[in-house]
LOTORRO-912139 format. One record per residue: residue in three letters; x negated, y negated, z of N, C-alpha, C, O in turn. Coordinates in steps of 0.2 Angstrom, whole numbers, padded with zeros to 4 digits, always signed. Layout:
# residues N
AlaXYZXYZXYZXYZ
...
***
This chain:
# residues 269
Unk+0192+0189-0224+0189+0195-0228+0190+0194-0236+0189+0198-0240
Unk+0192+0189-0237+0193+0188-0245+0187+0186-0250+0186+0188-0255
Unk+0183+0184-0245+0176+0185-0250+0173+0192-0251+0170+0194-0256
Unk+0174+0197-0245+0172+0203-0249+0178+0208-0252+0177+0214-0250
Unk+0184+0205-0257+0189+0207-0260+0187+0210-0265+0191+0215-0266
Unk+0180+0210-0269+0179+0213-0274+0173+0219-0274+0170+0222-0279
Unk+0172+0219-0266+0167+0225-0263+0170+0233-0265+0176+0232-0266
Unk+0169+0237-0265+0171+0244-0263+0171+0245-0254+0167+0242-0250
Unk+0175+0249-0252+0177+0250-0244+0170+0252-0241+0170+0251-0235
Unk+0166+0255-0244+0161+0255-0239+0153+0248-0240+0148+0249-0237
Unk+0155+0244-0244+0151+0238-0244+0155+0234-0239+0151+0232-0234
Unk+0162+0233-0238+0166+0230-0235+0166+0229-0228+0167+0223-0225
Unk+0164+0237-0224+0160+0238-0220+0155+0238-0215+0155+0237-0209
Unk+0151+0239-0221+0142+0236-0220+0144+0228-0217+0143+0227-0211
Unk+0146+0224-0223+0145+0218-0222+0149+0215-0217+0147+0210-0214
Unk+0157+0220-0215+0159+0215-0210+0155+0220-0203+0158+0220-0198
Unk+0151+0223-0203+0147+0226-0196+0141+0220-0195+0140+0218-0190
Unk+0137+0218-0203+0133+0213-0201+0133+0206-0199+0129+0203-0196
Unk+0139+0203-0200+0143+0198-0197+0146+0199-0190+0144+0195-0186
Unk+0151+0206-0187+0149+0205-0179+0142+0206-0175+0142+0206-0169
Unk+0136+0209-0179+0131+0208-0175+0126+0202-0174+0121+0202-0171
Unk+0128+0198-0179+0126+0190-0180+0129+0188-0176+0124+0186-0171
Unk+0135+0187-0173+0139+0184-0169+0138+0185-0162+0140+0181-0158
Unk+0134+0193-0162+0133+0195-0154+0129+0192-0154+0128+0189-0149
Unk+0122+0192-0159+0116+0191-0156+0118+0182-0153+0117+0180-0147
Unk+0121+0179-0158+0121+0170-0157+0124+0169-0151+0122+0164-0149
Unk+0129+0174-0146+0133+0174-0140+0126+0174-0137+0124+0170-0133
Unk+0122+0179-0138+0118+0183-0132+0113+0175-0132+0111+0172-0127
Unk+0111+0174-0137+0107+0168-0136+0109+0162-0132+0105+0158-0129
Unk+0116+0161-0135+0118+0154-0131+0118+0156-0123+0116+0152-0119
Unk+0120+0163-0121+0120+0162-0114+0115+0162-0110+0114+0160-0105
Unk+0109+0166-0114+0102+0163-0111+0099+0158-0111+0095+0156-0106
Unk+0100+0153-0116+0097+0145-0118+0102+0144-0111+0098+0143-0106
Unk+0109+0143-0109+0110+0139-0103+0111+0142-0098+0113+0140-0094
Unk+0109+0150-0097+0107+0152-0089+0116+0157-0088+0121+0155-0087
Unk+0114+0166-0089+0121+0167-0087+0122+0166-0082+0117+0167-0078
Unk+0130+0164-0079+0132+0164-0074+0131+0159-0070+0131+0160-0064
Unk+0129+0152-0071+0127+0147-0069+0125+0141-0073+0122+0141-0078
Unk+0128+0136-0070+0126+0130-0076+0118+0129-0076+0114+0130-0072
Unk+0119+0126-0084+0111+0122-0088+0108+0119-0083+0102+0119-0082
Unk+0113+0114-0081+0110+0110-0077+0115+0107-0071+0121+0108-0073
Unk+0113+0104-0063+0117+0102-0059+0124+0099-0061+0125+0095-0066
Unk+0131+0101-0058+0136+0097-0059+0136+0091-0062+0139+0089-0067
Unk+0131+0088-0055+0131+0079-0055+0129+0078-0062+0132+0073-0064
Unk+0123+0081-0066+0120+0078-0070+0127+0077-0075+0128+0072-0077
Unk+0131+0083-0075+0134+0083-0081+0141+0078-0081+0144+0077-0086
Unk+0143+0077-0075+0147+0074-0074+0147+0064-0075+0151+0060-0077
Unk+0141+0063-0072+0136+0057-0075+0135+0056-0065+0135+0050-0063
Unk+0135+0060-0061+0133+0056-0055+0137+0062-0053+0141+0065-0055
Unk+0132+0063-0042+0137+0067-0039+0144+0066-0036+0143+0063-0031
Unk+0149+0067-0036+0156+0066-0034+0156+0066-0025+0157+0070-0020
Unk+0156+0059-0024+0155+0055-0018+0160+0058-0013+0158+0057-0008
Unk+0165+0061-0012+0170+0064-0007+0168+0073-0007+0173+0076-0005
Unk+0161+0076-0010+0160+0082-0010+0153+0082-0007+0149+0079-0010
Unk+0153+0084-0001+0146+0084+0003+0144+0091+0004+0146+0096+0007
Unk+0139+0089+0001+0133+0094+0003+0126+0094+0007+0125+0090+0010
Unk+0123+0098+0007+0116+0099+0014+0113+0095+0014+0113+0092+0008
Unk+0111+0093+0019+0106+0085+0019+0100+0088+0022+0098+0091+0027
Unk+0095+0087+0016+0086+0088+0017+0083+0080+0022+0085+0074+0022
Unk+0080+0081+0026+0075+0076+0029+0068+0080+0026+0067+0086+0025
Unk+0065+0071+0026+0058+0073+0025+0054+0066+0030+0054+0060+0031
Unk+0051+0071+0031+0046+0068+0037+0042+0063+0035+0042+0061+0029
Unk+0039+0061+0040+0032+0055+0037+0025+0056+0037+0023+0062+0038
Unk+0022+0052+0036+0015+0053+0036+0012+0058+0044+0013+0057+0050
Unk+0007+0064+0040+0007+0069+0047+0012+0074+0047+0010+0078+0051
Unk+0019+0074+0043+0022+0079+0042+0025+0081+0051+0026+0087+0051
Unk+0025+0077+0057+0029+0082+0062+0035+0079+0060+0036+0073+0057
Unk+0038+0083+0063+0046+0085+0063+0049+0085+0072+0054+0088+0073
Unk+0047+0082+0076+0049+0083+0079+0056+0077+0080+0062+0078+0080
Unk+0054+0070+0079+0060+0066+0080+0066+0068+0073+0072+0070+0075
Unk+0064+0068+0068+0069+0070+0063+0073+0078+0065+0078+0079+0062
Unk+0070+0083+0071+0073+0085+0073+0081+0085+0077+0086+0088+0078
Unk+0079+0079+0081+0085+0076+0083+0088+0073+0080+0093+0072+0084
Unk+0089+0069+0075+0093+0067+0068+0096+0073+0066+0102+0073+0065
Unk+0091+0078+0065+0095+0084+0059+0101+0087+0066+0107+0088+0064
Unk+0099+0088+0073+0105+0089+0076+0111+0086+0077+0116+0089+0080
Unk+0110+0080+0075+0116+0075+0077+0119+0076+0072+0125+0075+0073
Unk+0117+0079+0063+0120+0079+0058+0125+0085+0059+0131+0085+0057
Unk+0122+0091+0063+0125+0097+0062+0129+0096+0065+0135+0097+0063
Unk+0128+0092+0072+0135+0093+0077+0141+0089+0071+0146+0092+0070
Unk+0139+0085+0070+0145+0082+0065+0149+0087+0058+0152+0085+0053
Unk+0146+0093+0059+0149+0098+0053+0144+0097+0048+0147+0097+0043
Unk+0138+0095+0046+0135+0094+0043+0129+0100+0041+0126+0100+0046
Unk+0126+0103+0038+0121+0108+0035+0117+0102+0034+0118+0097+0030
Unk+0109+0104+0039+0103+0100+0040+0096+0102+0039+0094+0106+0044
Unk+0092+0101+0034+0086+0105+0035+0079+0101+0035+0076+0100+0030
Unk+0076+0100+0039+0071+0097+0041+0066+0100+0037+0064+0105+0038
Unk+0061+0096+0031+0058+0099+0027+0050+0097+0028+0047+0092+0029
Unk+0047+0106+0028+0039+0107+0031+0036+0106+0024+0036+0109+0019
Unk+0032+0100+0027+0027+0099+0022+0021+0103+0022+0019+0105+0027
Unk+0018+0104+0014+0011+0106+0013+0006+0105+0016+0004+0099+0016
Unk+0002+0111+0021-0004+0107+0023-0001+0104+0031+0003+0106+0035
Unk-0005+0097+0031-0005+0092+0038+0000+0089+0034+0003+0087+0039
Unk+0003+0088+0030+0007+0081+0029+0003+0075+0027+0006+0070+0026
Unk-0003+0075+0027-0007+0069+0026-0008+0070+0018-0010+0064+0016
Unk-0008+0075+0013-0008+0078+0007-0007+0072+0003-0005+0067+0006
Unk-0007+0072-0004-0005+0070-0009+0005+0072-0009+0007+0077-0008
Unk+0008+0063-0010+0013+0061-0008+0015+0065-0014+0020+0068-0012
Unk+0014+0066-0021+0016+0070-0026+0017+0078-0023+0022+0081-0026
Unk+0015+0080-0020+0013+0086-0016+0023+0086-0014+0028+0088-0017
Unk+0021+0084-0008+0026+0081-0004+0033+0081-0009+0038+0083-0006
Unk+0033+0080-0015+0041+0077-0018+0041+0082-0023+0047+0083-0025
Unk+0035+0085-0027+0037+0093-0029+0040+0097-0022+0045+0100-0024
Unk+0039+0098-0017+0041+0101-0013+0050+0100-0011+0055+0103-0009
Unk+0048+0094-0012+0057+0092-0009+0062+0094-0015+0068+0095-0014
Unk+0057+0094-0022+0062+0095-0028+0064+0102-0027+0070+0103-0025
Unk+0059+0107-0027+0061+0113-0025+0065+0115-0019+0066+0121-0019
Unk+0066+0110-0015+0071+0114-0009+0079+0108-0012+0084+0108-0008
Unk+0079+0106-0016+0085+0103-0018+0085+0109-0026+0089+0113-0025
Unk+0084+0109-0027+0084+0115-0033+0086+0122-0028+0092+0124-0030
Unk+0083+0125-0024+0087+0129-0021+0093+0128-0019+0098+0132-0020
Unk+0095+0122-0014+0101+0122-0013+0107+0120-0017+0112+0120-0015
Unk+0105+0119-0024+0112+0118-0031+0110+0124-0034+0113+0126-0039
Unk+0106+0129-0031+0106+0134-0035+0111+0140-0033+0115+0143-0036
Unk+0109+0137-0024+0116+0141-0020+0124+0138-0020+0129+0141-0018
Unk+0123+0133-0024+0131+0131-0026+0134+0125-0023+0140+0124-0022
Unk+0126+0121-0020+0131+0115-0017+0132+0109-0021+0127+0108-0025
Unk+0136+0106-0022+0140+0103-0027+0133+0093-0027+0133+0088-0030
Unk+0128+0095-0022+0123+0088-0022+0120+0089-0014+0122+0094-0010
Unk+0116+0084-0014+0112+0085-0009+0114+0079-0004+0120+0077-0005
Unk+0111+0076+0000+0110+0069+0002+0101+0071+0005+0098+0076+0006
Unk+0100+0065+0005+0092+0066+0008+0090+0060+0010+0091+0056+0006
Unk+0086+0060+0017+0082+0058+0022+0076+0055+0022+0073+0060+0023
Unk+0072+0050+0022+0065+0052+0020+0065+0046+0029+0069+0041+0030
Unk+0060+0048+0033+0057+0045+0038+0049+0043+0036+0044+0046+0034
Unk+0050+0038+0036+0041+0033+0036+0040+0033+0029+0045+0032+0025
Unk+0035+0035+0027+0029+0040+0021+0036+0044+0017+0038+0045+0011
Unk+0040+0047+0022+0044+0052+0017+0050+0049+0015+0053+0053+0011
Unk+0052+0043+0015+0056+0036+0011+0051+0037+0004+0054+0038-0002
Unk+0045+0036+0005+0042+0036-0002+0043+0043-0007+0044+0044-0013
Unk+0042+0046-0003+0041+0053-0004+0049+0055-0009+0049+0059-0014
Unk+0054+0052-0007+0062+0053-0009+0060+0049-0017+0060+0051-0023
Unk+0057+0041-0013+0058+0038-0020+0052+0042-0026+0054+0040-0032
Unk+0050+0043-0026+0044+0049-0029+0050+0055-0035+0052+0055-0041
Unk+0052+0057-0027+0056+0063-0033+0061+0059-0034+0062+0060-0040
Unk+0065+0055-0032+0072+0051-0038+0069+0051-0044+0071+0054-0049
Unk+0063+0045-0043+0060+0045-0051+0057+0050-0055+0057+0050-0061
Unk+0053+0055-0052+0052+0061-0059+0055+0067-0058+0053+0072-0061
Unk+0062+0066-0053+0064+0074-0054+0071+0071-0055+0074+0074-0052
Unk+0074+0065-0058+0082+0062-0059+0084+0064-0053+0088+0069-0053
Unk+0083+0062-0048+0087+0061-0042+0094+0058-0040+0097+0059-0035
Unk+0094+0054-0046+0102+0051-0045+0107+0057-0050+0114+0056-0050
Unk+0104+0062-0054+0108+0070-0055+0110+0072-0048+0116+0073-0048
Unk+0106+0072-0043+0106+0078-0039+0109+0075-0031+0111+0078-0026
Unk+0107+0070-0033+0108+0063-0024+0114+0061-0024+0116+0056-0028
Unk+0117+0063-0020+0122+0061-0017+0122+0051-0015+0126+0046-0016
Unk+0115+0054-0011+0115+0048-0006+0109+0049-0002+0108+0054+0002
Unk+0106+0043-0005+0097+0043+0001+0096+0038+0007+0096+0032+0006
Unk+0094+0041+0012+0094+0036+0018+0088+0036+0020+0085+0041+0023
Unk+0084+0029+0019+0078+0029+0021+0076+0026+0027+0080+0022+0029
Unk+0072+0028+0031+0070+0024+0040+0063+0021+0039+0059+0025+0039
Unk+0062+0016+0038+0056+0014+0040+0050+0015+0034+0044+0017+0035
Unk+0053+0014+0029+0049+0017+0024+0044+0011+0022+0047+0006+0022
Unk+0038+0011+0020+0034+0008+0016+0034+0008+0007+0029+0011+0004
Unk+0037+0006+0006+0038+0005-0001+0033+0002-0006+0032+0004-0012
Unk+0031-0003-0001+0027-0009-0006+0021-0007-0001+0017-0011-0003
Unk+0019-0002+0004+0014+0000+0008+0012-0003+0015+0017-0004+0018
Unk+0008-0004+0017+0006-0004+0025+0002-0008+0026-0002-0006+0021
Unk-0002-0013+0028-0010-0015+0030-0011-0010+0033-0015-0006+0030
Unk-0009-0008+0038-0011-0003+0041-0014+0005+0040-0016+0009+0045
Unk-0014+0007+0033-0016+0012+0028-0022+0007+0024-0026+0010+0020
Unk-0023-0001+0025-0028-0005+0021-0034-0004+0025-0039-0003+0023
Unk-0031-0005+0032-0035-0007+0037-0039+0001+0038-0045+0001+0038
Unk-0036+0005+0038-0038+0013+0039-0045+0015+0033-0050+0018+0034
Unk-0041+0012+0027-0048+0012+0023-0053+0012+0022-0058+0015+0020
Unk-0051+0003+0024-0057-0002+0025-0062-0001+0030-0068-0001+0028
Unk-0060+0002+0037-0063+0004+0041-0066+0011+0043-0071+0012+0046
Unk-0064+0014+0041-0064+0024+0041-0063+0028+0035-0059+0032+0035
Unk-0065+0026+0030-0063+0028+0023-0063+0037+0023-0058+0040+0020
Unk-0068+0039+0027-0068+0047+0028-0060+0049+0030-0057+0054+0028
Unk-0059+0043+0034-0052+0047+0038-0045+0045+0036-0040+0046+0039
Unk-0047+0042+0031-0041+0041+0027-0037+0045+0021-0038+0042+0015
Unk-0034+0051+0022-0034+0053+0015-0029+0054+0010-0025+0049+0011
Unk-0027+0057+0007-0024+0056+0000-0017+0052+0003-0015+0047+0000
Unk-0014+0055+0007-0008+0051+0007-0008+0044+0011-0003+0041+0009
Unk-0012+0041+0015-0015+0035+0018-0018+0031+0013-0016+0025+0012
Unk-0022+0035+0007-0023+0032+0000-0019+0028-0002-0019+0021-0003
Unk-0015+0032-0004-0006+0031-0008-0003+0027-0006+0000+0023-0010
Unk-0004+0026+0003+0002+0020+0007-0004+0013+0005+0000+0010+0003
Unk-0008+0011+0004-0011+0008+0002-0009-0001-0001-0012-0001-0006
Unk-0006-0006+0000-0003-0008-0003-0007-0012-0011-0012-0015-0011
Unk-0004-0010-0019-0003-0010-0022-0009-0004-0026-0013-0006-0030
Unk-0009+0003-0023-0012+0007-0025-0009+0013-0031-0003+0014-0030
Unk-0011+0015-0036-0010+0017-0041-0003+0022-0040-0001+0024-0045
Unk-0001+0023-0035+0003+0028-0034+0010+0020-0033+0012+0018-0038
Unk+0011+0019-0029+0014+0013-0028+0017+0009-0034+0023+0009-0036
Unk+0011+0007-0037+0012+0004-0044+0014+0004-0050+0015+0000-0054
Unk+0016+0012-0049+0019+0017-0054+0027+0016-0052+0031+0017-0056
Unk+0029+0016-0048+0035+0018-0045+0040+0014-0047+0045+0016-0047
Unk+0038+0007-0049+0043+0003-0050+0046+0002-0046+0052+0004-0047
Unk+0044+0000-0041+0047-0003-0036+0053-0007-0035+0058-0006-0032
Unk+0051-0014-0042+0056-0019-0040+0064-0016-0045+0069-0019-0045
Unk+0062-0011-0048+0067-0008-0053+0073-0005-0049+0071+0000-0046
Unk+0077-0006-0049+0082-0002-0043+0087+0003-0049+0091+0007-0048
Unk+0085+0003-0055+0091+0005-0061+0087+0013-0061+0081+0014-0061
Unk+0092+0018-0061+0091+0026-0060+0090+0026-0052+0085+0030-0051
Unk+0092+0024-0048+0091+0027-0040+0099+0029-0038+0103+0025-0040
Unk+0099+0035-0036+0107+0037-0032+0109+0031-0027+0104+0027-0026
Unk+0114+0029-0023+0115+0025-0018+0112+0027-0014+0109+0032-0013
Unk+0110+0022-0011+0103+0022-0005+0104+0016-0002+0106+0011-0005
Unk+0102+0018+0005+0101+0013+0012+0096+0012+0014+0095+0018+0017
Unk+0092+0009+0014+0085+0008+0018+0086+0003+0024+0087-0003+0023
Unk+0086+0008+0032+0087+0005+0036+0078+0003+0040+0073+0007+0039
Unk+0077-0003+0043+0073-0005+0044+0073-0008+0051+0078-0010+0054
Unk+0065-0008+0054+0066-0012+0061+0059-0017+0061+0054-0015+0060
Unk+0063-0025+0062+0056-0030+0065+0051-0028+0070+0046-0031+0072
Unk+0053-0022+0074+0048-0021+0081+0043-0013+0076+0040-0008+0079
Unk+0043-0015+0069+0038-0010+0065+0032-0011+0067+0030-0016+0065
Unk+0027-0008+0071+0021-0009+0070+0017-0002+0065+0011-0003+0064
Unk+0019+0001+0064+0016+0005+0057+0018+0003+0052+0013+0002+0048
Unk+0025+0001+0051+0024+0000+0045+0024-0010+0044+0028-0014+0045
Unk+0017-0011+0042+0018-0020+0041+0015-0022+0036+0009-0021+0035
Unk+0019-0026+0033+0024-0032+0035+0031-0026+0038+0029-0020+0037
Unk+0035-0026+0040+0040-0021+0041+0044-0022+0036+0047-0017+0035
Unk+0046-0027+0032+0050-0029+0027+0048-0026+0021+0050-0027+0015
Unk+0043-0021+0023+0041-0017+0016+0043-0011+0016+0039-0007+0014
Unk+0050-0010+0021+0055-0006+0017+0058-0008+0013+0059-0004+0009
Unk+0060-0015+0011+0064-0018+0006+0064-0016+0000+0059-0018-0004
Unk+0070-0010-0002+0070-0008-0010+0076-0011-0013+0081-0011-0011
Unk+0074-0016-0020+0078-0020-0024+0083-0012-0025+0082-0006-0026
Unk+0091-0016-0024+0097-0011-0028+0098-0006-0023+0103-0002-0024
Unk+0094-0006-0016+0096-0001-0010+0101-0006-0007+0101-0011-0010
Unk+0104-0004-0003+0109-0007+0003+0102-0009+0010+0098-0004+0011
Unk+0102-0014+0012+0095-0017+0015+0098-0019+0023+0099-0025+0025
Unk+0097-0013+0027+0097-0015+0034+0093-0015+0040+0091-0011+0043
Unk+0091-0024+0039+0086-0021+0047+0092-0022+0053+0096-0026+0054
Unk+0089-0015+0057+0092-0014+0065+0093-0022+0068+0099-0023+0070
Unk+0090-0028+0068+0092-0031+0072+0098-0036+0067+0102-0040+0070
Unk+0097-0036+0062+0104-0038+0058+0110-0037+0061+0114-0042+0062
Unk+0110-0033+0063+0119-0028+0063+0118-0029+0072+0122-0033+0074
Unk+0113-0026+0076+0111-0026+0082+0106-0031+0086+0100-0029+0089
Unk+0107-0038+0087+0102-0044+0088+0097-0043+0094+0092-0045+0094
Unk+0101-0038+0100+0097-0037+0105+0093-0029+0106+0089-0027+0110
Unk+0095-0027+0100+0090-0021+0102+0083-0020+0098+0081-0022+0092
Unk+0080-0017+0102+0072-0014+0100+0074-0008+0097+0079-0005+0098
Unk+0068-0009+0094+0066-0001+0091+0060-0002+0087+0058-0005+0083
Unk+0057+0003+0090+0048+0004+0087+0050+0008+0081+0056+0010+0080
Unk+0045+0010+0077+0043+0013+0070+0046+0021+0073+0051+0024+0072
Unk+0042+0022+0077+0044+0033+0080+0049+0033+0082+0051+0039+0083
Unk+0054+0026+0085+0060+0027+0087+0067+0027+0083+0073+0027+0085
Unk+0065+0028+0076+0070+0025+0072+0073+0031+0070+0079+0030+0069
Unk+0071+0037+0070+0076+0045+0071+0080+0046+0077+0085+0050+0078
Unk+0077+0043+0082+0081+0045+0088+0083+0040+0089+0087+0043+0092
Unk+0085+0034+0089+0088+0029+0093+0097+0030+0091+0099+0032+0086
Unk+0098+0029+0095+0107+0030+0095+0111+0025+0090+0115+0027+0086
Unk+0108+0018+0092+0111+0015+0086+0108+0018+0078+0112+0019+0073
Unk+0102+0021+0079+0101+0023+0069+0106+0027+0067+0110+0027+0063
Unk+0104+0032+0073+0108+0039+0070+0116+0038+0069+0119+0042+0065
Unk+0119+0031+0073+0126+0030+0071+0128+0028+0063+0132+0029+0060
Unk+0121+0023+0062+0119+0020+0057+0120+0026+0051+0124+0025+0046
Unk+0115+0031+0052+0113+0036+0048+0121+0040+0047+0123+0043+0042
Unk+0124+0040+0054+0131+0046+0052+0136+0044+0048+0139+0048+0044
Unk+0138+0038+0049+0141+0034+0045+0138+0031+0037+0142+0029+0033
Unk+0134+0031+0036+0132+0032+0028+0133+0037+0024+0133+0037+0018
Unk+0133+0043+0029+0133+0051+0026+0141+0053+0025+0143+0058+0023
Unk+0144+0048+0026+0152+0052+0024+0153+0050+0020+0149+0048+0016
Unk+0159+0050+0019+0163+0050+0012+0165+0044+0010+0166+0043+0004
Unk+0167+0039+0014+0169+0033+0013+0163+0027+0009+0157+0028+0010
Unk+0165+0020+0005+0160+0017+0004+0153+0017+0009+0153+0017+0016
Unk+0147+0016+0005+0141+0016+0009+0138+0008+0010+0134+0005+0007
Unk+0142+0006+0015+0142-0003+0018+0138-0005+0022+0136-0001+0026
Unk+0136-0011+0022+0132-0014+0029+0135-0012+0035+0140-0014+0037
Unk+0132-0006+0040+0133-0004+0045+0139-0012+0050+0140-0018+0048
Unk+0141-0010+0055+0144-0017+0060+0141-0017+0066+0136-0014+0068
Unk+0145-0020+0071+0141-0022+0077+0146-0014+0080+0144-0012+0085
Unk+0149-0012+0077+0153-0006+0081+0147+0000+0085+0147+0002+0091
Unk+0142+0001+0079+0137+0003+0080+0131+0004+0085+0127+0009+0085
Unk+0132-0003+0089+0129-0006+0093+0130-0002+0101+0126+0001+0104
Unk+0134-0002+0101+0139+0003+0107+0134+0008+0109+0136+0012+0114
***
């Protein structure tokens, strides 16, 4: 108060009344710029990544076609395990624009850090592996990812989305487009860059017949397992890769808390 020592008592006042209402307003503003009662932004953002011994709900996202039935027996196997599972309903058929698709997924991982969970993990089956790597890259997915477990994903695309084209262009639409191998969606994604992805396993199977080459799961800076690596004698087709009992052991054990390793033959069992 010694700058207004030469005020009379009612300047002195005024002026110290307009000084606490500058101070209120400046309080009022900061707390709206970062949201009262809730942080600015995710934990994980601010801490530089999410805290690997804190687990939160695990989103799956389906594949091309959007059903949900095999991923519904994965999301069971999570629950039985103590785990909060939510099987995620795509826009439309699920054949939609793959963009579509990973706005949609932002939004249900934004709900669930809204509700207070400390990150997510997430799932992408086929087409919805792409769909993950989609949102890692334009919604900072390694803010908010715990940990992404892909099954069978087409990374680098399909012939089988070429051959769809080529032959039936009617019947191939925006997301058949996309799986395309080296189509403008793909392209963008930066594929061979693995720098900004959360920890991530892309688990794979040689007996792929959707997705081929099948080795085009393979994401540089993911953890890279195909099923017959780890398991030399077992099959497993593309639609079997949510339900097969080795995956799911594969998938339960990547979702804990401990380093995320090359599965073992334990799994096999």
């Amino acid at each position: 108060m010694t700058r207004f020592a030469g005020l009379s008592r009612r300047r002195q006042l005024l002026f110290g009344t307009i000084t606490l209402v500058v101070a209120a307003v400046a309080a009022t503003v900061a707390v709206i710029t970062t949201g009262a009662g809730r942080p600015s932004q995710p934990v994980a953002a601010r801490s530089g990544g999410p805290v690997q011994d804190e687990l939160g709900p695990v989103i799956l996202v389906p594949g091309y076609g959007g059903s949900t039935s095999a991923l519904d027996v994965l999301a069971d196997h999570i629950r039985a395990a103590g785990r909060t599972a939510t099987v995620l309903r795509l826009p439309g058929t699920g054949t939609g624009s793959l963009l579509t698709d990973a706005a949609q997924l932002n939004s249900t991982v934004d709900a669930d850090l809204r509700r207070g969970a400390p990150s997510v993990d997430v799932i992408g089956y086929s087409a919805g592996g792409v769909v993950a790597l989609i949102w890692a890259r334009r919604y900072d997915g390694a803010a908010s990812a715990r940990r992404v477990i892909t099954l069978g994903s087409p990374f680098h695309g399909t012939r089988l989305a070429t051959a769809a084209e080529a032959l039936a262009p009617g019947a191939c639409p925006p997301a058949c487009q996309q799986l395309v191998p080296g189509s403008q969606l793909l392209d963008g994604l930066d594929v061979a860059d693995a720098a900004g992805l959360p920890r991530w396993m892309s688990v794979w199977t040689r007996d792929d017949e959707v997705v081929t080459p099948p080795d085009s799961a393979r994401l540089p800076g993911a953890l890279d397992v195909q099923v017959q690596s780890v398991c030399p004698a077992v099959s497993v087709s593309h639609s079997q890769l949510p339900t097969s009992p080795v995956v799911i052991a594969m998938v339960l054990r990547a979702l804990g808390t401990g380093p995320m390793t090359t599965p073992t033959a334990a799994v096999c069992g």
